[in-house]
SERO-672321 format. One record per atom (N, C-alpha, C, O): residue in three letters; residue number from 1; y negated, z negated, x. Coordinates in Angstrom, 3 decimals. Atoms other than C-alpha are relative to their C-alpha. Last residue first. Layout:
ALA NUM Y Z X
...
This chain:
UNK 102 -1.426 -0.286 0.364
UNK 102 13.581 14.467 10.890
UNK 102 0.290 1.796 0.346
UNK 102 1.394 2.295 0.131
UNK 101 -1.171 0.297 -0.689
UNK 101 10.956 13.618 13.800
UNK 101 1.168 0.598 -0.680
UNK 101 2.076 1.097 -0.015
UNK 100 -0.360 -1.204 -1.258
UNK 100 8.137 15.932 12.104
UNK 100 0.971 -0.527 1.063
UNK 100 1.238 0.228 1.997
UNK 99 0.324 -0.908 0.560
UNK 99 8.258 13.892 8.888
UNK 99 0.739 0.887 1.378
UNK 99 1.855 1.330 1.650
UNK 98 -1.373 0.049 0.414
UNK 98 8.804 10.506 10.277
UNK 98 0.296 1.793 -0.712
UNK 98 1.466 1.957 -1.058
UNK 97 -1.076 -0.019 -1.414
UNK 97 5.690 11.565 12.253
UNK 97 1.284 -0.169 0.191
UNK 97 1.979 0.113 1.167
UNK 96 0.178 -1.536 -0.784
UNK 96 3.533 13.302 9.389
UNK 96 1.255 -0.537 0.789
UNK 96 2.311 0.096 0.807
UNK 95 -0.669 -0.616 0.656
UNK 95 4.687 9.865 7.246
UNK 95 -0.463 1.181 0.628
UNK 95 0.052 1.932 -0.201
UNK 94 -0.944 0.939 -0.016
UNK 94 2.734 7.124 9.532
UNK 94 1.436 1.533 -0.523
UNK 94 2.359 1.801 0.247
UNK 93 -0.850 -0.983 -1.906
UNK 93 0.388 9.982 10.671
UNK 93 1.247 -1.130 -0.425
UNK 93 2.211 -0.971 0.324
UNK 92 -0.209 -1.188 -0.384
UNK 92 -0.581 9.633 6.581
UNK 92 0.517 0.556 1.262
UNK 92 1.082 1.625 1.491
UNK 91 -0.602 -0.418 0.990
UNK 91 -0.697 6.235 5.921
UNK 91 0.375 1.299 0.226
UNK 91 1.591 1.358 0.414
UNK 90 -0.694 0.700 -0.554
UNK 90 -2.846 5.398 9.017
UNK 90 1.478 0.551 -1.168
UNK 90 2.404 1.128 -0.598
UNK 89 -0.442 -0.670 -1.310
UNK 89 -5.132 7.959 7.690
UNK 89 1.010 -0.396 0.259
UNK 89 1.871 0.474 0.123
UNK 88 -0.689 -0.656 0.151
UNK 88 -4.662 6.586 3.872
UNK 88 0.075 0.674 1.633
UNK 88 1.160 1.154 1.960
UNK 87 -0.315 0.173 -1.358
UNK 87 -5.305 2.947 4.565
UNK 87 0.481 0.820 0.006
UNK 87 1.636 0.656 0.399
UNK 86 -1.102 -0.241 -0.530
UNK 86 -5.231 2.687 0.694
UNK 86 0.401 -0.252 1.343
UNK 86 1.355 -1.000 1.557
UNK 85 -0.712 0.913 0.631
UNK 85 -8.548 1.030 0.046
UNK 85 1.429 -0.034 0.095
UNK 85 2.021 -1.111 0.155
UNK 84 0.243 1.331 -1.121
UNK 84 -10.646 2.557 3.301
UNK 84 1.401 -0.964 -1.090
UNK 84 2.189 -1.755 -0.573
UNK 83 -0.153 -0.007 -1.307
UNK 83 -9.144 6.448 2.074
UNK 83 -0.287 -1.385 0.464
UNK 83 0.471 -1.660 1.394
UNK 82 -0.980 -0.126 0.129
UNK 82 -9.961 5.417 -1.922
UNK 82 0.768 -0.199 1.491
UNK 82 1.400 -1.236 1.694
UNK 81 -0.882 0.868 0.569
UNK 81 -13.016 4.090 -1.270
UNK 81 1.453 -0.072 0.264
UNK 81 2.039 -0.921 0.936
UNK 80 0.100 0.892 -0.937
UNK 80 -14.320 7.032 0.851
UNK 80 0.725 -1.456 -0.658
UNK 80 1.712 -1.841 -0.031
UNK 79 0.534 1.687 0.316
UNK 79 -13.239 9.359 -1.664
UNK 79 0.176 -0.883 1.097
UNK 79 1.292 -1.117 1.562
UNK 78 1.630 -0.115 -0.318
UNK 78 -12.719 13.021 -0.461
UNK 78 -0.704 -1.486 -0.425
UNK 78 -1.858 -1.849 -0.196
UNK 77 0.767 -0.368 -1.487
UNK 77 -9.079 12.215 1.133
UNK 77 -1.765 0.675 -0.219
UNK 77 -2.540 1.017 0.674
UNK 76 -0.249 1.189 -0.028
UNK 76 -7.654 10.821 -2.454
UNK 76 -1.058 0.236 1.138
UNK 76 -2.169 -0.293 1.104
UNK 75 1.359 0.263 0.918
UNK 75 -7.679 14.498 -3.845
UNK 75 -0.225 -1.297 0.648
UNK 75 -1.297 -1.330 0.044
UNK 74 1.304 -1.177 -0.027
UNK 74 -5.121 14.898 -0.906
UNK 74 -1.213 0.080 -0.340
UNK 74 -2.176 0.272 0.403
UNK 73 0.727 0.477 -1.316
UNK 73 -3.510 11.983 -1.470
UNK 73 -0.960 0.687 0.702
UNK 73 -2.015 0.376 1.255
UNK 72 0.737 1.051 0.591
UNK 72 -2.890 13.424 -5.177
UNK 72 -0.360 -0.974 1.142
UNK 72 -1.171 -1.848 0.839
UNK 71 0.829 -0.446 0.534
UNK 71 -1.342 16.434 -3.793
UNK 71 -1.570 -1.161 -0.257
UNK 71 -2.770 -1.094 0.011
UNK 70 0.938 -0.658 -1.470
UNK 70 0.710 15.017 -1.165
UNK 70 -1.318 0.223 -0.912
UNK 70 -2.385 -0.272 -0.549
UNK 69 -0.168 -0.816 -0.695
UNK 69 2.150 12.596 -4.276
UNK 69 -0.984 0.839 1.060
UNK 69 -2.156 0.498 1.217
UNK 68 0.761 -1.268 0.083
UNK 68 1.761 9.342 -3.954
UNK 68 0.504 1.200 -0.077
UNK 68 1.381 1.379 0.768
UNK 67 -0.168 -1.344 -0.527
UNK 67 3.757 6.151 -3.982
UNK 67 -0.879 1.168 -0.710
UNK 67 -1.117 1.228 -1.916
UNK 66 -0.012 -0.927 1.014
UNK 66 2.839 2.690 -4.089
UNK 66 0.095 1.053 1.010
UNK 66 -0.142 1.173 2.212
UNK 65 -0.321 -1.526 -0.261
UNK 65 3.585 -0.512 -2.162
UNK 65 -0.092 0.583 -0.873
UNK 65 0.283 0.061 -1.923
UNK 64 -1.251 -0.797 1.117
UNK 64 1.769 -3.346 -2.563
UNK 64 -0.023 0.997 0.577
UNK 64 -0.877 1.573 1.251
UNK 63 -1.763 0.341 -0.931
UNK 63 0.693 -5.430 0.578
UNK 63 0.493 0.517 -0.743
UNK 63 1.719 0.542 -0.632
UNK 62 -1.036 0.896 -0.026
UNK 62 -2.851 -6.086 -1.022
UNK 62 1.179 -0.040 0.352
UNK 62 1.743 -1.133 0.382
UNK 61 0.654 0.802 -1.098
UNK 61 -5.071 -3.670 1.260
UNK 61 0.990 -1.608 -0.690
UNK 61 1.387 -2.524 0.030
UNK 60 1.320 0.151 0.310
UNK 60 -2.750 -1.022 -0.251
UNK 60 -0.490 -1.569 0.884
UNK 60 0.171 -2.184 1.721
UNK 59 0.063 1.431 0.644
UNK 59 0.599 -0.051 1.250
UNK 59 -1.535 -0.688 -0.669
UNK 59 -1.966 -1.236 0.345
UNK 58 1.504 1.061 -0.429
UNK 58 0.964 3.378 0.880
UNK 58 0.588 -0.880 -0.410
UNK 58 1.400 -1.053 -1.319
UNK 57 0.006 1.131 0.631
UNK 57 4.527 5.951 0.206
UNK 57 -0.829 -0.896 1.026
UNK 57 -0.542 -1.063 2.211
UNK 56 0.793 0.251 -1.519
UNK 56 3.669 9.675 0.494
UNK 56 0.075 -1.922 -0.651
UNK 56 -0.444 -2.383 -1.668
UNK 55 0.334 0.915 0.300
UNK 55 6.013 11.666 -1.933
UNK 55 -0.313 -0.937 1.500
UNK 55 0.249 -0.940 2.595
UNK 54 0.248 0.554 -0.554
UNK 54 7.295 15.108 -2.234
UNK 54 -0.658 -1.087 0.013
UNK 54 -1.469 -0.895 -0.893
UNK 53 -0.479 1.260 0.441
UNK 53 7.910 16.490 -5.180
UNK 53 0.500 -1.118 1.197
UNK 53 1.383 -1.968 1.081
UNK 52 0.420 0.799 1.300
UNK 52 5.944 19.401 -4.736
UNK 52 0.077 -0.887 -0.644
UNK 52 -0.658 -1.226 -1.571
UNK 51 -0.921 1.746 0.551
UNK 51 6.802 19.648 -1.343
UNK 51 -0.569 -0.348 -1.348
UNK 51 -1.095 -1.429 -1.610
UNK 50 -1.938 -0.193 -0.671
UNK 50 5.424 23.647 0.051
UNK 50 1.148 -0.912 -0.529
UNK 50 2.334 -0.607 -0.659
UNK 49 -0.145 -1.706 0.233
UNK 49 2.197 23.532 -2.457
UNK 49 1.640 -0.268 0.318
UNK 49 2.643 -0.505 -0.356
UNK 48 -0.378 0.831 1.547
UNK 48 1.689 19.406 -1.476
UNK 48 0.291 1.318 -0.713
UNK 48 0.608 0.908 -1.830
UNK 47 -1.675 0.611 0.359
UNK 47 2.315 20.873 1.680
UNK 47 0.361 -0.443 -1.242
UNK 47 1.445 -0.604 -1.804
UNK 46 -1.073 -1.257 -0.252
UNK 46 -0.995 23.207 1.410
UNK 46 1.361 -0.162 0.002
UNK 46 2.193 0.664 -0.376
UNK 45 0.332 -0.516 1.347
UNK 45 -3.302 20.038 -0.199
UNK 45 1.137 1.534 0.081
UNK 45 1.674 2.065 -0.891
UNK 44 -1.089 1.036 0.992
UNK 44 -2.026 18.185 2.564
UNK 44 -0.086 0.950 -1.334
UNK 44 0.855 1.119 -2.110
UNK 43 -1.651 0.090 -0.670
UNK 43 -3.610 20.906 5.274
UNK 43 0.906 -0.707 -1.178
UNK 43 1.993 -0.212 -1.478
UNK 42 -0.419 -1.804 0.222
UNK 42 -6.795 21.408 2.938
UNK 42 1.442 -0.217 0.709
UNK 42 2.444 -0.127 -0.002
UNK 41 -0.136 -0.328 1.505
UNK 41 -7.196 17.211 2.552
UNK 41 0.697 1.328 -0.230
UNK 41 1.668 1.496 -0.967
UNK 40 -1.032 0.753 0.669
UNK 40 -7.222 17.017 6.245
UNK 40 0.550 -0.053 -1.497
UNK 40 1.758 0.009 -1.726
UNK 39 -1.390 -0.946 -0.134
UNK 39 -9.615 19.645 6.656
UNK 39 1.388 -0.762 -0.201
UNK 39 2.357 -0.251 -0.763
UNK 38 -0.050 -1.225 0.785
UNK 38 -11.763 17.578 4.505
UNK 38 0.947 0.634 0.110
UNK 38 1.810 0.914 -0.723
UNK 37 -0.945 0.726 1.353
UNK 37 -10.880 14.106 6.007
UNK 37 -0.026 1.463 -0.729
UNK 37 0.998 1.764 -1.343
UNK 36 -1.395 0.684 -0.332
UNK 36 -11.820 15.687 9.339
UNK 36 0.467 -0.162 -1.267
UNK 36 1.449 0.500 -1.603
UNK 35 -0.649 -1.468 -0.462
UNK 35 -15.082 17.222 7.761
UNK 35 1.214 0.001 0.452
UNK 35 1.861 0.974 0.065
UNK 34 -0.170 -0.512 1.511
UNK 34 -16.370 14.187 6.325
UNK 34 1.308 0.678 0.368
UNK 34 2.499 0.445 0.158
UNK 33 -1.397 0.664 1.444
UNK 33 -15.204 12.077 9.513
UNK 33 -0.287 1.038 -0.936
UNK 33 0.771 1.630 -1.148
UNK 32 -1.029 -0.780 -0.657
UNK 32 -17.733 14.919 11.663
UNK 32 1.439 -0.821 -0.926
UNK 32 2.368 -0.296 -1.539
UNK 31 0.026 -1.840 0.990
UNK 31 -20.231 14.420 9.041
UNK 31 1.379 0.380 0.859
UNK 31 2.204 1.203 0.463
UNK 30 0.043 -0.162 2.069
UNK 30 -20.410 10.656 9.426
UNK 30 0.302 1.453 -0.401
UNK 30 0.568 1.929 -1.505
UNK 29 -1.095 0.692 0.261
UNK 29 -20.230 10.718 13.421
UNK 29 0.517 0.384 -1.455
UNK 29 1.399 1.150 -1.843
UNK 28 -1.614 -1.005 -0.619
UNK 28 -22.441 13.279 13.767
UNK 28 1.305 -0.596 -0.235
UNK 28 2.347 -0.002 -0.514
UNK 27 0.527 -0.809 1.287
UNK 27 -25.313 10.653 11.892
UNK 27 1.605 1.262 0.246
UNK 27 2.578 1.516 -0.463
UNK 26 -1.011 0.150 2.064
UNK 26 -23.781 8.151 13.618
UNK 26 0.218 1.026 -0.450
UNK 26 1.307 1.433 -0.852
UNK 25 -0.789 -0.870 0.132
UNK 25 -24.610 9.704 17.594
UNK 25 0.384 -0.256 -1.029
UNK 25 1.310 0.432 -1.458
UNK 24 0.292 -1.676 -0.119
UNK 24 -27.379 7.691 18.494
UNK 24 0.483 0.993 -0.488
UNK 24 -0.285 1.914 -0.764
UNK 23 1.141 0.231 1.330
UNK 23 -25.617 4.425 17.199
UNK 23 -0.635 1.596 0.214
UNK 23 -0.314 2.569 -0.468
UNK 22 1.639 -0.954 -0.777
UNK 22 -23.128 5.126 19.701
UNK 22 -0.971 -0.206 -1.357
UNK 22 -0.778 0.201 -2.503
UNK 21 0.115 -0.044 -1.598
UNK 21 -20.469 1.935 19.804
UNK 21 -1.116 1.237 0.543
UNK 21 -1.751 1.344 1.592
UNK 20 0.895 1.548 -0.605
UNK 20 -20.296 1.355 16.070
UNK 20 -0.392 -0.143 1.073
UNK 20 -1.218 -1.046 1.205
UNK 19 1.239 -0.252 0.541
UNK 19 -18.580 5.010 15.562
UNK 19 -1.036 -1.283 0.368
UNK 19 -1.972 -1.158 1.158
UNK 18 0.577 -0.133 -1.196
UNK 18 -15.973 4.567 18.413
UNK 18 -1.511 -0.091 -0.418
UNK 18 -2.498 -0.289 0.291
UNK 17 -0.229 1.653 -0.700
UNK 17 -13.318 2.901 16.196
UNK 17 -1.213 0.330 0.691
UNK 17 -1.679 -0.710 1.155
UNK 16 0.096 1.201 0.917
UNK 16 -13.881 5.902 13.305
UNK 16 -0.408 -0.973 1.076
UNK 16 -1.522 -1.475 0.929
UNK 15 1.420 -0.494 -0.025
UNK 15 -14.001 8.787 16.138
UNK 15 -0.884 -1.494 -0.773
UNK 15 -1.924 -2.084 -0.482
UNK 14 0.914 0.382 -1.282
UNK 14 -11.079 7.479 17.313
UNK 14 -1.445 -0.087 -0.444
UNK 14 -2.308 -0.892 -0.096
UNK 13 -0.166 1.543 -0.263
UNK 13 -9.239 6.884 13.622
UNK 13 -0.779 0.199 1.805
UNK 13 -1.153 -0.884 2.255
UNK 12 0.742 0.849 1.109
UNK 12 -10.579 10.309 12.493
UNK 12 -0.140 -1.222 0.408
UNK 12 -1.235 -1.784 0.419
UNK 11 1.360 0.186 -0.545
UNK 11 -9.166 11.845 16.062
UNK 11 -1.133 -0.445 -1.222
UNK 11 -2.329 -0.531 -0.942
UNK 10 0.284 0.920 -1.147
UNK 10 -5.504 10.292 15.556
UNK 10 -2.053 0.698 0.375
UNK 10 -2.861 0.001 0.988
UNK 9 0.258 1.157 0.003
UNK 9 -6.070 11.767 12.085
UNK 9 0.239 -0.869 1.210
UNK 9 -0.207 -2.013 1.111
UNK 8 1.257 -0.202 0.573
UNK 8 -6.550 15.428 13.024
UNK 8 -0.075 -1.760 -0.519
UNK 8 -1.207 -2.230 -0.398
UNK 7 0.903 -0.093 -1.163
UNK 7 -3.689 15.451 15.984
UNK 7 -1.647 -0.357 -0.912
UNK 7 -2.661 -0.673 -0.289
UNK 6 -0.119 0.661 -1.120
UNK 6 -1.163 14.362 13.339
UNK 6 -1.217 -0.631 1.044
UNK 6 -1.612 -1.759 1.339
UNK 5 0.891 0.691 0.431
UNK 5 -2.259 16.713 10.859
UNK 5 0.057 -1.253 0.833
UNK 5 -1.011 -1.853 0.945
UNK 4 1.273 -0.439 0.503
UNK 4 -1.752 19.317 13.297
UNK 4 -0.444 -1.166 -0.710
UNK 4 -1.511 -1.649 -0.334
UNK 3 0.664 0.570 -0.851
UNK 3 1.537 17.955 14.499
UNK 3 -1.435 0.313 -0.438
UNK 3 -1.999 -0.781 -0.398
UNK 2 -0.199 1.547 -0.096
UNK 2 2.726 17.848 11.005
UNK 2 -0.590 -0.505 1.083
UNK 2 -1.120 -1.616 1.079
UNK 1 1.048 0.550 0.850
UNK 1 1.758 21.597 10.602
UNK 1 -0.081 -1.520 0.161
UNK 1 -1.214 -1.999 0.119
């Protein structure tokens, strides 16, 4: 599962860097992030099940640290705010990869 979510936010953050570069192609762009952050949400939303007291620790755009649980990063992944204010992709393969190393 870790590589999964893994593989689903390295292609949020491409799709993200690449969006400005096809104008033609936004509109796909925009629905294809929804839908990424969606299934993303359903995968976290299934560990936050398996790790209930598991915990996803963000730095916000000021340098604080806070902690999450899966669940509540989860709900976090349909708000565009929330996802640009946290830095939850980056946040998230950060902790999939310490995750799927231990």
């Amino acid at each position: 599962m870790y590589s999964d979510i893994l593989t689903i936010c390295w292609s949020i953050k491409e799709v993200n860097r690449n969006l400005s570069d096809r104008q033609a192609t936004s509109d796909y762009s925009i629905r294809y992030l929804k839908k990424g952050c969606s299934d993303l949400a359903l995968m976290m939303r299934e560990l936050g099940r398996a790790l209930p007291d598991d915990k996803i620790e963000v730095i916000d755009r000021n340098g604080q640290k806070k902690s999450f649980s899966i669940n509540e990063v989860s709900d976090m992944l349909y708000d565009t705010k929330k996802i640009l204010e946290f830095n939850l992709i980056d946040n998230i393969s950060r902790w999939a990869e310490a995750r799927k190393l231990a």
